[in-house]
KEKEVO-844057 format. One line per field, with one value per residue: residue in three letters; x, y, z of N, C-alpha, C in turn. Coordinates in steps of 0.02 Angstrom, whole numbers. Last residue first. Layout:
KEKEVO-844057
resn	[ALA/...]
n_x	[X/...]
n_y	[Y/...]
n_z	[Z/...]
ca_x	[X/...]
ca_y	[Y/...]
ca_z	[Z/...]
c_x	[X/...]
c_y	[Y/...]
c_z	[Z/...]
***
This chain:
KEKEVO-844057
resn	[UNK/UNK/UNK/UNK/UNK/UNK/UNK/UNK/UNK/UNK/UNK/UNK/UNK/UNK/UNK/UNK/UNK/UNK/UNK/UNK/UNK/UNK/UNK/UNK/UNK/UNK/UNK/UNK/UNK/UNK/UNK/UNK/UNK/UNK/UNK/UNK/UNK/UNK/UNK/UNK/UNK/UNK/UNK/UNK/UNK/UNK/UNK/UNK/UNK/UNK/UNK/UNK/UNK/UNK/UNK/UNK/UNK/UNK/UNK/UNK/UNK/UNK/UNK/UNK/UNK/UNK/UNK/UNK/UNK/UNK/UNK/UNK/UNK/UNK/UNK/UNK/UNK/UNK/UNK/UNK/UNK/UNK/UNK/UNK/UNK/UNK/UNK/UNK/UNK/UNK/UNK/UNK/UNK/UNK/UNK/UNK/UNK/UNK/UNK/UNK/UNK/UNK/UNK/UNK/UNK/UNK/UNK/UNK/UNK/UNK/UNK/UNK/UNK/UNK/UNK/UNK/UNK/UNK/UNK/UNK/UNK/UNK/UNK/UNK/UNK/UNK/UNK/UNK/UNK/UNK/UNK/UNK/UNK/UNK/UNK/UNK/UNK/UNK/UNK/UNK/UNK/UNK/UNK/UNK/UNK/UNK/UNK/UNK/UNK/UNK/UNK/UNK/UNK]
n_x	[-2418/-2300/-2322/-2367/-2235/-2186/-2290/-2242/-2089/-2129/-2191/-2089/-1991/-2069/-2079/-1943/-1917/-2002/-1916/-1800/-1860/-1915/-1779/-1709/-1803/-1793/-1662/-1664/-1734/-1652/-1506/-1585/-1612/-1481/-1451/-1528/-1483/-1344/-1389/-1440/-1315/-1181/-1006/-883/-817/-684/-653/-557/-558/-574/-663/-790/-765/-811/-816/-855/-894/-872/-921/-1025/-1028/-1054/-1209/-1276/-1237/-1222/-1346/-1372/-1243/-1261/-1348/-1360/-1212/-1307/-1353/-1258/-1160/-1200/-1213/-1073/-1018/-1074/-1021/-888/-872/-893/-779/-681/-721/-734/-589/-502/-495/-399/-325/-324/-319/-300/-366/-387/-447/-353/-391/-322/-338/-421/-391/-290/-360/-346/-241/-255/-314/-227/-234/-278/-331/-385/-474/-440/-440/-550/-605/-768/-818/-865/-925/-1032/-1116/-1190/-1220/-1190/-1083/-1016/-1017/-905/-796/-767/-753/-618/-573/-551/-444/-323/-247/-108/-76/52/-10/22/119/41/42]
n_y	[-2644/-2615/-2524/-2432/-2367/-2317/-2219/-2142/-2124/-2043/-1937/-1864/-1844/-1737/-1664/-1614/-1591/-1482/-1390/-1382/-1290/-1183/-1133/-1111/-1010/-895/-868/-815/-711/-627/-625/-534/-420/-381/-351/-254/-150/-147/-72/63/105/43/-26/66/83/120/132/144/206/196/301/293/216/51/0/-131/-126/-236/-343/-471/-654/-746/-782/-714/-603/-568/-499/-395/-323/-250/-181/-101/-20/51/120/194/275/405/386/358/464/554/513/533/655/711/663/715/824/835/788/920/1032/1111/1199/1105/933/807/634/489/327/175/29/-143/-253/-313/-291/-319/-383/-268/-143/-17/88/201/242/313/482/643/774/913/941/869/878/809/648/592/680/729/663/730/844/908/935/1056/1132/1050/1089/1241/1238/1178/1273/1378/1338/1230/1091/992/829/687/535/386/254/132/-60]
n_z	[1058/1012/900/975/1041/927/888/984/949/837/861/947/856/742/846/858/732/726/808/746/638/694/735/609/564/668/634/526/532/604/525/430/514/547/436/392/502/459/327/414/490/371/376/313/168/26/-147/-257/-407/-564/-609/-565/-417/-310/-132/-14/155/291/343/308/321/175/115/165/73/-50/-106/2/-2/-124/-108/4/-62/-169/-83/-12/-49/-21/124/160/113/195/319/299/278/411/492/439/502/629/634/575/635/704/615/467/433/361/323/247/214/153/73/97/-29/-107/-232/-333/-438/-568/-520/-463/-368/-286/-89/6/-59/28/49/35/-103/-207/-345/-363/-375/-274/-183/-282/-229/-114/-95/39/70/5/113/171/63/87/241/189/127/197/297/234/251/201/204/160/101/153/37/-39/0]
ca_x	[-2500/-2305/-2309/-2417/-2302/-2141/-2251/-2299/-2114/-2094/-2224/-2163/-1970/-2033/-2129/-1976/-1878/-2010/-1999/-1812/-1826/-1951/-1847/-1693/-1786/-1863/-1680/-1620/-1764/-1723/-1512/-1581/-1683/-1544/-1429/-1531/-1544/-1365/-1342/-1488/-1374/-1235/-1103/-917/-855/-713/-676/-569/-527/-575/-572/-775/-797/-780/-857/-815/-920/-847/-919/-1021/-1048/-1024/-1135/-1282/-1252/-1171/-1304/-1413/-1303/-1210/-1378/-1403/-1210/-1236/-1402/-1314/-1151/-1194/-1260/-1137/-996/-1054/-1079/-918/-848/-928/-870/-712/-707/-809/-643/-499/-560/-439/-361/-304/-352/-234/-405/-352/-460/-394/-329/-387/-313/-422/-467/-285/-339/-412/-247/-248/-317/-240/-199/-207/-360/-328/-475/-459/-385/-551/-522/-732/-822/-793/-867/-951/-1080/-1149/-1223/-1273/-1100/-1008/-1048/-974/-831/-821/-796/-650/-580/-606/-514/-356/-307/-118/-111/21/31/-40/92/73/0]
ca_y	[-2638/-2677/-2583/-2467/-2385/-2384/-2299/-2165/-2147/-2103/-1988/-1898/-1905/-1827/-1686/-1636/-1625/-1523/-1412/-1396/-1348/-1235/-1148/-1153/-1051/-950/-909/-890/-767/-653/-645/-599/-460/-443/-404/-308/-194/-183/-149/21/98/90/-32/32/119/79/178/114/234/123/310/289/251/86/10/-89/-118/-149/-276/-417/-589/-726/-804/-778/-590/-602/-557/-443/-369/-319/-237/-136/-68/-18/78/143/191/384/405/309/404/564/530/469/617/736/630/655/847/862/740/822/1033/1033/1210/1154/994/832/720/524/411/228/84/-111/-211/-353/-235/-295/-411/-291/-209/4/27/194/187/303/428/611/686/865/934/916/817/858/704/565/665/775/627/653/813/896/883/1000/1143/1068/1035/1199/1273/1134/1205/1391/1350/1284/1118/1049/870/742/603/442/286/187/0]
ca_z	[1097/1062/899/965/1094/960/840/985/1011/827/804/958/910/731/813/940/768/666/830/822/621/667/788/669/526/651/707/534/490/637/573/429/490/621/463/336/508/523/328/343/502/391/375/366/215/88/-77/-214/-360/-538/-598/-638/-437/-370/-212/-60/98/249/388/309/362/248/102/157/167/-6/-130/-6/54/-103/-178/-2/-5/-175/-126/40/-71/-86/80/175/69/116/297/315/237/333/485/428/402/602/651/559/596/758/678/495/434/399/316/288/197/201/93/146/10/-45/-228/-264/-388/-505/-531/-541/-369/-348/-156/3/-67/-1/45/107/-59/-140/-333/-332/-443/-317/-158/-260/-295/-115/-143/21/114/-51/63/209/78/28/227/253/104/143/312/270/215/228/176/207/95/134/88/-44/0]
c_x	[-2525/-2368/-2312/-2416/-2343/-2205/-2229/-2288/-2205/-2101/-2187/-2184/-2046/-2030/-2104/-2046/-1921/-1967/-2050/-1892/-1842/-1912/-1884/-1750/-1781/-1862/-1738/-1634/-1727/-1747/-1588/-1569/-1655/-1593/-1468/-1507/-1558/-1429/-1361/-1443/-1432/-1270/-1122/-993/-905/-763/-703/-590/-566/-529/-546/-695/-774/-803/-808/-856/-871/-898/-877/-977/-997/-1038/-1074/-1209/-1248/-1195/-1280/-1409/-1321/-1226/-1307/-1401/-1298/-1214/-1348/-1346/-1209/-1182/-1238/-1194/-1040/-1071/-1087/-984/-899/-918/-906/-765/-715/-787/-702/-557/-579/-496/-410/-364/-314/-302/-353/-362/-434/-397/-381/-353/-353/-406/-456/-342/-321/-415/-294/-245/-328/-244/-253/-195/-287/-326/-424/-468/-389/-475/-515/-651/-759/-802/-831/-889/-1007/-1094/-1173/-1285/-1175/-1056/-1073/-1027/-883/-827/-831/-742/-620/-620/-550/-432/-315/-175/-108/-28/0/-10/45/67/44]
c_y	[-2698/-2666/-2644/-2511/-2428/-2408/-2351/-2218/-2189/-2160/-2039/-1959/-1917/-1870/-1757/-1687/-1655/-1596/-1457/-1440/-1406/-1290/-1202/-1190/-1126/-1011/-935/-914/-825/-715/-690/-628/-527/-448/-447/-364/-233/-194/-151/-35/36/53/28/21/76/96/106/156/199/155/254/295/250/147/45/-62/-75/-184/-217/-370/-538/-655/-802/-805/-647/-608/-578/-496/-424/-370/-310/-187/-127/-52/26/93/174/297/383/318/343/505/531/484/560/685/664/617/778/839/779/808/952/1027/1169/1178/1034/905/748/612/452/290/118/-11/-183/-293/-283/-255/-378/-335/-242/-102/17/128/205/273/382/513/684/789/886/908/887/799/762/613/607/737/674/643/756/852/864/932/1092/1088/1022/1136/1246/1177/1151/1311/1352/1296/1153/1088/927/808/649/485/352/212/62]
c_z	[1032/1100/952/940/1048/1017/884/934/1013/899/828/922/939/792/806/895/842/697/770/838/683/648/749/721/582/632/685/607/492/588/618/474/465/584/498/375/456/522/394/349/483/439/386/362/243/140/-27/-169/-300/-451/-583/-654/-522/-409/-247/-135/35/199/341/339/325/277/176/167/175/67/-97/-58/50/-46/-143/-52/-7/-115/-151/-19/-31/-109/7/113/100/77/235/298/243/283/436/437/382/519/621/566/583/689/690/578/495/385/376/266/257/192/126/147/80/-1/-153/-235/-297/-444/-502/-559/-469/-355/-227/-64/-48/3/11/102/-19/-132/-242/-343/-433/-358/-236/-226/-282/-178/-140/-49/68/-9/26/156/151/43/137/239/144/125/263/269/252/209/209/203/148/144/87/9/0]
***
């Protein structure tokens, strides 16, 4: 993985991207200062990596400039997070979500809200699942017991 360059963003920049918070697409469209992407995912293989979004802001701004971000990039991947979901959830559990913008520029971003409850709803349908299994099971050893009672009646 490249390393993440150091950024120096002053105030107007921290001020347009607050601006920029209301249109999601900005975040791959804009080339902002304040995001600096660690890797160019230029071989489809290395889409395993894990690179990260790093924000160097002027006077303590970092954390409000990365939770803009995060926000951002929930909103704009929630409908691509929902379609991967709900292919792979089955499959194995979940906890990033990767997507590609038209630059093939890797972005990563933790469940939402919306993915945790796709979860415990599956999650709820694999316990039912189980339960009735259980109680298809207690059924059978009845039937079968009563069998064994009327054979020797």
């Amino acid at each position: 993985m490249t390393p993440i360059n150091e950024v120096k963003v002053d105030e107007s920049t921290v001020k347009t991207m607050s601006e920029k918070e209301t249109d999601p697409e900005n975040l791959l469209k804009c080339s902002c200062e304040a995001l600096v992407l660690a890797e160019d995912i230029s071989k489809p293989n290395s889409g395993m990596d894990q690179p990260k979004i790093e924000c160097k802001v002027a006077n303590g701004q970092a954390q409000r400039l990365q939770r803009t971000v995060m926000a951002m990039k929930l909103k704009y991947l929630s409908s691509i997070a929902e379609d991967v979901i709900k292919r792979y959830m089955l499959v194995k559990p979940i906890s990033y979500v990767y997507a590609y913008d038209n630059r093939n520029t890797i972005m990563k971003c933790k469940r939402s809200v919306k993915i945790q409850k796709l979860q415990l709803e599956t999650t709820g349908a694999r316990r039912e699942a189980e339960e009735m299994k259980r109680k298809a099971q207690e059924l059978k050893q009845e039937a079968e017991s009563a069998r064994a009672v009327a054979e020797e009646a």
